[in-house]
N, C-alpha and C positions, 0 to 999 in steps of 0.2 A: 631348820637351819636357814638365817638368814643371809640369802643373795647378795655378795658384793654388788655394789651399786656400779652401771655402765656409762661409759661417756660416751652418746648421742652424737656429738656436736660432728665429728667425721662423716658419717654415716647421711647426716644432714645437709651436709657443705656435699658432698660427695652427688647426693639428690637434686640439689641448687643448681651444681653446674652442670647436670644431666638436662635437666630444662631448658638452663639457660642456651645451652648447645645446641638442642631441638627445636629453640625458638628461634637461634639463629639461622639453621637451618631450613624451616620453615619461612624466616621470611626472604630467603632468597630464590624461593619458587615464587616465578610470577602468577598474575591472577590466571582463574580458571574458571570455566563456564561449566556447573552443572546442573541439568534438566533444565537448560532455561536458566539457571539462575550466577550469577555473574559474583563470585567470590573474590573479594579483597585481597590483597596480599598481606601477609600479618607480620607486620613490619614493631619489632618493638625498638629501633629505633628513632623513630619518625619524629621525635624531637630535633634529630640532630641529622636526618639524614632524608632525603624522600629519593623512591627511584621514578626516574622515568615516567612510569605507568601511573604512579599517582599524580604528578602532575598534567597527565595526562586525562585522568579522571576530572581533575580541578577545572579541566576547561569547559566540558561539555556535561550534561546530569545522563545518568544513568537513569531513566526512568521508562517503566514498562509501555507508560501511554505512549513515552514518545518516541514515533515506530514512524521513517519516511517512508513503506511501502504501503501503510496502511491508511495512513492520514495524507498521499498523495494527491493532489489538486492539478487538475487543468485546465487553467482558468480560458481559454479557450474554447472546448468541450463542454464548460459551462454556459460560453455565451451561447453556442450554439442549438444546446438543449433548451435556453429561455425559449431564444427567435424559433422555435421550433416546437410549440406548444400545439400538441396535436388534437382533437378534435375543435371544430371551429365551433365557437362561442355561440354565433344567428341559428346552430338546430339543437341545441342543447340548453334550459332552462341552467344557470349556474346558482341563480339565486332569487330565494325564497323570503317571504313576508308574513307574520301573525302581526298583523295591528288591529290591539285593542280601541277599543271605542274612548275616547278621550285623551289620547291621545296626540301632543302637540308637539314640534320639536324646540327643544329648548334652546334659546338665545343667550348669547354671551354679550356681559354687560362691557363696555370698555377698559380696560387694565390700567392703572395706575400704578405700577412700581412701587413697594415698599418694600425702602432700605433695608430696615433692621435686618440685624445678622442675628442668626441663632448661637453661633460658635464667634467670640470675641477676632481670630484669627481667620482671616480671609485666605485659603488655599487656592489662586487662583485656577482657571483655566485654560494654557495654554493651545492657541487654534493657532495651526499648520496651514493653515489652508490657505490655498492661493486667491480660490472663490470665496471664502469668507464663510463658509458652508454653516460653521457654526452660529456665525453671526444671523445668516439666514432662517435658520431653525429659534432664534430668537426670535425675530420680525412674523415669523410663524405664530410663533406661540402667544405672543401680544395681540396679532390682529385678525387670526384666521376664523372665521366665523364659523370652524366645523369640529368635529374633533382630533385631538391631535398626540400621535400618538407615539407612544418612547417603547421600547424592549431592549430590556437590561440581560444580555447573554452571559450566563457565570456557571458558575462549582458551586460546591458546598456553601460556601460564604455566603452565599443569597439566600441560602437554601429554606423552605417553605416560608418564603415572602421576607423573609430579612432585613432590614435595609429597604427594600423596595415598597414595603410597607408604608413607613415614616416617610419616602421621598416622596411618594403618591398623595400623600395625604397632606404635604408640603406646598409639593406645585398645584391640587385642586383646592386649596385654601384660597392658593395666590393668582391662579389664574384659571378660575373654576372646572368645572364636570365631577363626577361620582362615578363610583363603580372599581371594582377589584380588577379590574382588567383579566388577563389569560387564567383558568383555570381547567386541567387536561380532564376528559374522559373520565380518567382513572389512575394513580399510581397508590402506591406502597407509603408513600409520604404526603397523602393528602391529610392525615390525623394530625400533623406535626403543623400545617398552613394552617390561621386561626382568624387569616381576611376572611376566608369563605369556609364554610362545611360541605364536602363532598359526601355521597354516598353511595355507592358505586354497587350494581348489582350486574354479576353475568360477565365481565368484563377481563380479561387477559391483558397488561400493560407491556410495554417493552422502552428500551431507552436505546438513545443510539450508540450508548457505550455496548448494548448488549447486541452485536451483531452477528455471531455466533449462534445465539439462542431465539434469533426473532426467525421467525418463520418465511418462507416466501410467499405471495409477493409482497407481505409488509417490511421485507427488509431493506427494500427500494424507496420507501414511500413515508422516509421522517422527513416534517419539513423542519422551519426554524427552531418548535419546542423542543426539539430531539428526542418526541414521545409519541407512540402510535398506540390504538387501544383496537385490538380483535372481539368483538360482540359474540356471543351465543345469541337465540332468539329467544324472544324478550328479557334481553339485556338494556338495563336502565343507570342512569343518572341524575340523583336529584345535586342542584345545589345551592344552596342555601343561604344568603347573604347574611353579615355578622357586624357585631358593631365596635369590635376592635380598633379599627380606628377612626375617625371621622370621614363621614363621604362615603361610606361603602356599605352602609346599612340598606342601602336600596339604589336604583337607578332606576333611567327609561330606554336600557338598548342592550339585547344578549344577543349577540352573534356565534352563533353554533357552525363549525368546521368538519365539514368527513367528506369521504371518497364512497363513492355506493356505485360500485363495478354493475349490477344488477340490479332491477327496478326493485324497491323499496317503500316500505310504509312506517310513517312516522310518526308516534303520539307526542304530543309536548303539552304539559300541564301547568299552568300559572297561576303563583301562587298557592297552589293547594287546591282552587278553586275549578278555575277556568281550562278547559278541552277542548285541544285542536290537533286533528288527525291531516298529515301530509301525505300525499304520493309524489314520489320520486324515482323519473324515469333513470336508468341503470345508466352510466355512462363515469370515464374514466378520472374527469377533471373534477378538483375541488369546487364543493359545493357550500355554497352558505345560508343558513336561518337565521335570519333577523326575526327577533321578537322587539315589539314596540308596542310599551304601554306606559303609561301614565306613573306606575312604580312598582316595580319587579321585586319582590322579596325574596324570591325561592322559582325554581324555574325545573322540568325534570322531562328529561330526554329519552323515549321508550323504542325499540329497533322491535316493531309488531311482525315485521313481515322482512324478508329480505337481507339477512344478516352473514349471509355466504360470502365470503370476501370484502366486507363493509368496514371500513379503515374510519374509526371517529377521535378524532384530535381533541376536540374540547368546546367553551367557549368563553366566551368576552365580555365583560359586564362594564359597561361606559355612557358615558354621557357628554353632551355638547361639551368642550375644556379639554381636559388634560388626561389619557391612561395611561398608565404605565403595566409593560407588560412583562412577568418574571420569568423568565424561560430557565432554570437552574436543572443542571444535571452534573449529580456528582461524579468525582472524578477526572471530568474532563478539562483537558488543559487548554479548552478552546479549536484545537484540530480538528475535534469531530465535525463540527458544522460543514465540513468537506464531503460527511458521510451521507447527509442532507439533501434532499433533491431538488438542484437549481429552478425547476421548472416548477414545482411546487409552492417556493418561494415567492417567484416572482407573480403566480397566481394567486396567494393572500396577498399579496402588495397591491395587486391590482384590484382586489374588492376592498381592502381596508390600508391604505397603505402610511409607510413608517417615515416621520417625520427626525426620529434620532434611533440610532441603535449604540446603546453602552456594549463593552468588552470587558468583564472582569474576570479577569484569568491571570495564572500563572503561579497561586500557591502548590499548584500540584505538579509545575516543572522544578521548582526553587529548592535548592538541599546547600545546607549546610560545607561550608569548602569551596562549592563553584563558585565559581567569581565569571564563567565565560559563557555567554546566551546568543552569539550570533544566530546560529541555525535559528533557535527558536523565534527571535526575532524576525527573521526571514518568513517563516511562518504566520507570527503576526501581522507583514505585509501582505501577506495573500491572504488571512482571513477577511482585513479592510478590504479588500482588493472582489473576493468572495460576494461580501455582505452590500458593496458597492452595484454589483452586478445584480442582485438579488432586490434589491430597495434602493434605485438607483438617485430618490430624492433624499432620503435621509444623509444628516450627518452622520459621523461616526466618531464617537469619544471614547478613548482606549481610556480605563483606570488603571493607576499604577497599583504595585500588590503593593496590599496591606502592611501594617507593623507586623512581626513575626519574632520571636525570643526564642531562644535555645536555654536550654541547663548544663552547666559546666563545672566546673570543680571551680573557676569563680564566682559562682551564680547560674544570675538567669543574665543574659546578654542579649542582643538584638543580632538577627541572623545575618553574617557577615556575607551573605550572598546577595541582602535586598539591594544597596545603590547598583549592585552590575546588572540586577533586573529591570531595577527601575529604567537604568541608562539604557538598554535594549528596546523597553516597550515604549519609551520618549523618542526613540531612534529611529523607532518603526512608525511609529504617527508620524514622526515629521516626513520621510521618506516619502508617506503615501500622501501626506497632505490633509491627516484626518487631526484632530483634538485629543489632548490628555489634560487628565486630573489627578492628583500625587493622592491617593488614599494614605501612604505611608507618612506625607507631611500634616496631612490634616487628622491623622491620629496623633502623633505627633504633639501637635497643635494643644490635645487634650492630654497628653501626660505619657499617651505610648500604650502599648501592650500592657505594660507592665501596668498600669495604673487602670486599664481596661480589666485587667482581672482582677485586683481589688477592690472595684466597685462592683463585681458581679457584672459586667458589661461583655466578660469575656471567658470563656473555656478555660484550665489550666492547662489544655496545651499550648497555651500564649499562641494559640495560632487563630481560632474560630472566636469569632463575636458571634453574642446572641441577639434580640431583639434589642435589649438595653445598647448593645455597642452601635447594632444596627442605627438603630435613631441620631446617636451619635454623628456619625460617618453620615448617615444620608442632610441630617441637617449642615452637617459641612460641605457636601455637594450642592443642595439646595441652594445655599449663602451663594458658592461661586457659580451656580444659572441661573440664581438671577441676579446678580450682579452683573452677567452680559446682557441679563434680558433692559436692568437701566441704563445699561451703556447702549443699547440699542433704540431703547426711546429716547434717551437722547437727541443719537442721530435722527431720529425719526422727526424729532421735535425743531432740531436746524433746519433742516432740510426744509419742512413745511417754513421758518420764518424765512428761509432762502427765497422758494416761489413766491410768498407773501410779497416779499420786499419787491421781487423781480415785476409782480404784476402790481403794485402802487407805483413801482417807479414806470414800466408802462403806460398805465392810466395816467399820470402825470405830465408825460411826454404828451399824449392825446388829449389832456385837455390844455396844452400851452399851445399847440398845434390850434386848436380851435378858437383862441383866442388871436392867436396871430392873422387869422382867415378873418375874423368880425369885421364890421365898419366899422369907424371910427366914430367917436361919439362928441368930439369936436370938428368934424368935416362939415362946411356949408351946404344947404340942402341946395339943391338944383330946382328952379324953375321952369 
């Protein structure tokens, strides 16, 4: 027997406004925190209404990293741990030498300025500075007869040489040296960097976002990389130069960094070929190996004896000119460097020290909605404020964050949070007196995110460039350093016609003077 048929439609309206009820009542509970984790209010009507709490959310990011009791700074406490660097320097050997036979140091030919832009659109450089600091790391870079040296502080974005790649290989075109600059001990992501080949045997790594999980006493002892590598004995690292991009297939200078608490023994291998054993008396302060040979292809770092407490950072492959150094660790919104030890710091400044330190940070505070970044801001004047203390010749040039897009039921959109970041980290340079460069105008420049990911330049999360965007972005930095580096030979070039003129109009004066002293060449002779 067939079933009259049922009308639904009651039963369904009935269900509709049972939801609709439970949602309204849902979003009239405010947010709640649990385990930790900080739930939204579910507001379905947010089109038409926002409470309190969400504009409240709009002003400041909700973000795990960013924690004031953890990323706390005393920049005081800082100074005082530099001035306060304890074993003295005169009973403790700090630094070591392998120089190969042939050995020469290489000389820089004089710099010429060449205009040409890579990117049609000039993003300039905006310096803050009262000292001119940038201008100085200009005049640096043009005439300093040694080497000289940049460290790009970033996240993700940099991440296994990015960007810093293409710049490096930018400014040692334009104003020479070789060499991959920093490469650690050991991480997780050294397969992913493709300047250099690591190969890491024996070795334990930790980051300074992992603070928690690093042991003591290396959880005191990150300096600038924000990476520390614990040894077993005979734990090694070879690494291996690569010709990715030009200038980095070889150099003549690797500076190896580690802490050796206990006397130590050191094997170090060159090129494949060449064996040199070190003893190293035990003592607290960072210690340096300079290898210097004639052309370094692969270099490998052996801990034979002495690896009980032995902290090894990495090292430096450079040459007379230009290195640049990529210090990338994900996640970090730039705070950590507080986690860092001042005194550490200020002990690689003092054997090798930094003529510019970049700041690229801030995709990892930046959310969709906020529009409000003072705090974090504030933060950015104390890392300048930090990195000031730690490398006290270096400039400091903040980059402003990247292009960033969202997907919306109109699209894909540019993240309406970037101008309130940007105005924050340009607020904080000018503040402190340091340099920014708009990354976000000079992608831009090239068509945006959006045009970044259809040439493969960029992630689909319109958020990460890869190497292709990398080149990008750093030829667009390139353009605006040296654009100051010709606005500085310029002045360099008045200046000299200034004294020029000043000592012909001298000599001029002295010899009308000497003319006005002569006898006279119509005076009657005397009898």
């Amino acid at each position: 027997m067939k079933r009259p048929e049922q009308d639904y439609a009651p039963r369904a309206l009935r269900t509709i406004g049972w939801v609709v009820l439970w949602l309204v009542v849902l979003s009239l509970i405010p947010p709640i925190t649990v385990g930790g984790i900080k739930l939204r209010r579910a507001n379905i009507f947010a089109e038409l209404y926002a409470f309190d709490d969400a504009h409240a959310e709009a002003q400041e990011p909700t973000n795990s990293l960013f924690d004031e009791v953890e990323f706390a700074v005393d920049l005081e406490e800082v100074s005082r741990q530099i001035e306060q660097i304890e074993e003295p320097s005169h009973t403790l050997q700090r630094q070591f030498e392998w120089v190969i036979e042939g050995y020469a140091s290489p000389s820089r030919a004089a710099i010429e300025v060449d205009t040409r832009r890579y990117i049609p659109k000039l993003t300039p450089i905006e310096d803050f500075s009262s000292e001119d600091r940038f201008a100085a790391f200009c005049d640096t870079l043009l005439r300093a007869d040694r080497t000289v040296r940049i460290a790009v502080l970033g996240d993700s974005f940099i991440e296994g040489d990015i960007l810093t790649a293409d710049l490096r290989e930018r400014l040692q075109a334009a104003f020479g040296g070789r060499g991959t600059g920093f490469a650690p001990m050991a991480s997780p992501l050294t397969n992913f960097r493709r300047s250099i080949k690591t190969q890491s045997k024996g070795w334990t790594s930790y980051n300074v976002m992992q603070q928690r999980k690093t042991p003591a006493p290396y959880n005191e002892q990150f300096f600038v990389s924000g990476w520390v590598c614990r040894p077993e004995t005979g734990a090694s690292t070879r690494w291996e130069c690569t010709n990715f991009r030009e200038g980095v297939e070889s150099c003549s200078t690797a500076r190896i960094h580690l802490i050796a608490p206990r006397d130590s023994r050191i094997e170090l291998t060159l090129n494949d070929t060449l064996r040199h054993t070190l003893a190293i008396e035990g003592g607290a302060m960072l210690r340096e190996i300079a290898v210097r040979a004639p052309q370094i292809r692969s270099l490998e770092f052996k801990v034979a004896e002495g690896a009980s407490e032995l902290i090894g950072y990495g090292a430096s492959f450079e040459d007379q000119g230009v290195t640049v150094d990529n210090y990338s660790v994900r996640s970090n919104n730039g705070q950590a460097i507080f986690r860092t030890n001042p005194s550490l710091n200020a002990q690689l400044n003092a054997l090798a020290p930094y003529d510019l330190v970049i700041l690229q940070y801030g995709l990892n505070i930046m959310q969709q909605g906020v529009l409000q970044y003072t705090s974090y801001g504030e933060q950015i004047e104390k890392m300048i404020a930090y990195v000031r203390q730690c490398f006290p010749a270096a400039a400091v040039l903040v980059m402003g964050v990247s292009d960033r897009a969202v997907k919306s039921e109109k699209g894909v959109e540019t993240m309406d949070a970037i101008p309130y970041m940007i105005d924050c980290q340009r607020t904080a340079a000018k503040n402190q007196g340091a340099a920014f460069w708009s990354t976000f105008d000079a992608m831009q420049a090239q068509g945006g995110i959006e045009e970044f990911v259809a040439h493969g330049w960029a992630g689909k999360d319109f958020t990460h460039i890869n190497y292709g965007g990398g080149r990008r972005v750093a030829w667009a930095l390139f353009d605006a350093i040296n654009h100051e580096a010709d606005k500085s030979a310029k002045r360099h070039q008045r200046r000299l016609e200034r004294e020029q003129a000043l000592i012909d109009s001298l000599a001029a004066i002295a010899i009308r003077a000497q003319l006005m002293q002569a006898p006279s060449l119509d005076a009657t002779p005397q009898f």
